[in-house]
C-alpha positions as CSV (number, residue, x, y, z in Angstrom):
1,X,-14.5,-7.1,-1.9
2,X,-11.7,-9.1,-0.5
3,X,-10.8,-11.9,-2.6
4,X,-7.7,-13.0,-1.3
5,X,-5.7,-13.4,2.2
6,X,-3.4,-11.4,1.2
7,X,-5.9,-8.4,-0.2
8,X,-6.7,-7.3,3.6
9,X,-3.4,-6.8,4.3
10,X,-3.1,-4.1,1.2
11,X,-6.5,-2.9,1.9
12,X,-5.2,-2.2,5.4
13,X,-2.0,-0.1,3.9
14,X,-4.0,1.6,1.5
15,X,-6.4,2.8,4.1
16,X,-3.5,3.5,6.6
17,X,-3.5,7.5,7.5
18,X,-1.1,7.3,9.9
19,X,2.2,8.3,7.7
20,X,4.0,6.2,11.1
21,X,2.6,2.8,10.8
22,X,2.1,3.0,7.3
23,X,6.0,2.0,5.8
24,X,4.8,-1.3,8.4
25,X,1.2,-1.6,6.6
26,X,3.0,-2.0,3.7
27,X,6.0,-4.3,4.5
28,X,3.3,-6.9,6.0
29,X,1.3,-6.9,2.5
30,X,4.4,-7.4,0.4
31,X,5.2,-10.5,2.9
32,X,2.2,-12.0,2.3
33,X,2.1,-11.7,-1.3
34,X,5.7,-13.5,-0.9
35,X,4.4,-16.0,1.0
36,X,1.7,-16.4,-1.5
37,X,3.8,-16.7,-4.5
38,X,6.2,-19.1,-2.4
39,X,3.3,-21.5,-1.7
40,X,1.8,-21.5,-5.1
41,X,4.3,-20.1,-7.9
42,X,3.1,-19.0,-11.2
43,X,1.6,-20.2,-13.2
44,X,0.4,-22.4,-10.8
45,X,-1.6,-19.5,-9.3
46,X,-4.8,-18.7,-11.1
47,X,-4.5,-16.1,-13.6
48,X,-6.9,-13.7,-11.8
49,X,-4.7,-13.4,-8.9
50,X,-1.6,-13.1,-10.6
51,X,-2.5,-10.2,-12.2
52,X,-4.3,-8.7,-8.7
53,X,-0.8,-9.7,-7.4
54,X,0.8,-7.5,-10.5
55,X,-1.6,-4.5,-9.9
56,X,-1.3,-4.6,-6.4
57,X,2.4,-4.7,-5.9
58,X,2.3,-1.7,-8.5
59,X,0.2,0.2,-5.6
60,X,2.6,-1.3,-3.0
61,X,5.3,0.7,-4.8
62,X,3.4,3.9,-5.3
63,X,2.7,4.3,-2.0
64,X,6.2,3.6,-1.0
65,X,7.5,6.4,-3.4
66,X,5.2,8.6,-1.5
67,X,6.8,7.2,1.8
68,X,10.0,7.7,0.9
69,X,10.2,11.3,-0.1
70,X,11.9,13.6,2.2
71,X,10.9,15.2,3.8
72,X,7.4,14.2,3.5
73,X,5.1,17.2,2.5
74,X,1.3,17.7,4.1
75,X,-0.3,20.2,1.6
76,X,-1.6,22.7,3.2
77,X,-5.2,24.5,3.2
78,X,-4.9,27.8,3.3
79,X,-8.7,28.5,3.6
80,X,-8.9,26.6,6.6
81,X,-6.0,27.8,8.0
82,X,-6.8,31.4,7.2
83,X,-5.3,33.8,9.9
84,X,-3.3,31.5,11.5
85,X,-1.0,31.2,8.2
86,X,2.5,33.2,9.1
């Protein structure tokens, strides 16, 4: 459940498959958690969203770790793959 502007836009990088656009999902989330902290600082944001903010920036990071490696990996399946495998 989406309780926050900001929220969709993670949601949207978290559920982002395409390796492409996601380094883009995740820019635009961190923005608007800027933007969110910009209009309403702490501790003048409420507690609950502060620490959403915390946990999600947290996930932000993760998945920019993941981004970041090079060369990104696929794992591969080797049961689906079967004879085609070199």
């Amino acid at each position: 459940m989406v309780s926050y502007t900001w929220q969709k836009l993670y949601e949207e990088a978290a559920l982002q498959t395409d390796f492409d656009k996601l380094p883009d999902c995740i820019a635009r989330a961190e923005q608007a958690i800027q933007k969110r902290l910009a209009e309403n600082p702490p501790p003048l944001t409420d507690s609950a969203e502060f620490d959403a903010i915390g946990k999600t920036l947290a996930a932000l990071a993760v998945l920019k770790a993941q981004v970041n490696q090079q060369p990104f990996e696929h794992p591969l399946d080797e049961e689906r793959l079967g004879d085609y495998m070199a």
